[in-house]
C-alpha positions in Angstrom: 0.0 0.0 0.0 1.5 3.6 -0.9 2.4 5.6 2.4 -0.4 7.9 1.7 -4.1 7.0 0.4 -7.4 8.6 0.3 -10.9 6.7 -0.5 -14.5 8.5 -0.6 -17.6 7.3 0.7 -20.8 8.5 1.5 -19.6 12.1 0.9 -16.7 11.7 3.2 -13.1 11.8 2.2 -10.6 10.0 4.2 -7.4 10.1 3.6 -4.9 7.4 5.4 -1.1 7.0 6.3 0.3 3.4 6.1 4.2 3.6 7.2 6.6 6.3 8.1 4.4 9.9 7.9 7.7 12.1 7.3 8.7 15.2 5.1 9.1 12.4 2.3 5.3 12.4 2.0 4.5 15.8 2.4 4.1 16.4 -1.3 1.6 13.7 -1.7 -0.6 13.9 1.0 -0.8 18.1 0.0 -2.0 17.3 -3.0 -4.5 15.0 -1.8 -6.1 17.3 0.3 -6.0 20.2 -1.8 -7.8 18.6 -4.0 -10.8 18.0 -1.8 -13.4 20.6 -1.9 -13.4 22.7 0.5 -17.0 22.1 1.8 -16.2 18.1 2.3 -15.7 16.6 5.4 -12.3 14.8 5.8 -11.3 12.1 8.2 -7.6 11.7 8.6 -6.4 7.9 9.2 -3.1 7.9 10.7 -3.6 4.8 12.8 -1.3 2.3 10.3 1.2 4.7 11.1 4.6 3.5 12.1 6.2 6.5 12.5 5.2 10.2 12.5 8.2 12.8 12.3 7.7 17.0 13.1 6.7 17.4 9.7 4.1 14.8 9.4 3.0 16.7 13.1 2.7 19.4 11.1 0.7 17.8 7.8 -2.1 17.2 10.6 -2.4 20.7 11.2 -2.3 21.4 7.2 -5.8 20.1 6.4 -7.7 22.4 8.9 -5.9 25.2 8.5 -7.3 25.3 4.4 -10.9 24.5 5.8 -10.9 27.3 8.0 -13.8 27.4 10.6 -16.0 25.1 9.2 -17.4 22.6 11.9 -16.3 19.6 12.3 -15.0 19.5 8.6 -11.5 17.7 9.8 -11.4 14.8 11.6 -8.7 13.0 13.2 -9.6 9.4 13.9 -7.9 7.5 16.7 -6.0 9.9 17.9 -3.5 9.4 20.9 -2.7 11.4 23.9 0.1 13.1 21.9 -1.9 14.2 18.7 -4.9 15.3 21.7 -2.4 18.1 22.6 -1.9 19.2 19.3 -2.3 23.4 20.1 -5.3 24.8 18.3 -5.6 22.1 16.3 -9.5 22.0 16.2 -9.5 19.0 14.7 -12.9 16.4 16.2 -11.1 13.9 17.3 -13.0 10.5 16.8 
């Protein structure tokens, strides 16, 4: 499986990271999600990963940051106590 995958259903993009989450994926996983509309709700899958560097810290942030306020537009599922304190994050965690 490539490090970095997205899938659609039901309206809902998620996109998921299998293996290291590092600056080597940056590229891809940007260009997944800026190709989302804006207006789509997004759950990001980081649960297969092995690894997750400061940069792949700071692809979490990425995602919300382009949706701006929208409610509960970013989701972060199964999410551990480290990615909880994520500072103004706003992420739901699920």
């Amino acid at each position: 499986m490539a490090p970095i995958s997205i899938s659609t259903a039901h309206g809902v993009s998620t996109i998921t990271v299998d293996g290291d989450f590092t600056f080597e994926v940056n590229r891809k996983f940007r260009d997944i999600y800026q190709a989302l509309p804006h207006d789509r709700p997004v759950i990001i899958d980081p649960l297969r990963a092995s690894y997750i560097d400061s940069a792949g810290w700071g692809m979490l942030i990425r995602p919300r940051e382009r949706a701006g306020k929208v409610p509960k537009s970013i989701r972060l599922l199964g999410a551990n106590d480290t990615m909880r304190t994520i500072p103004d994050a706003n992420f739901t965690i699920a």
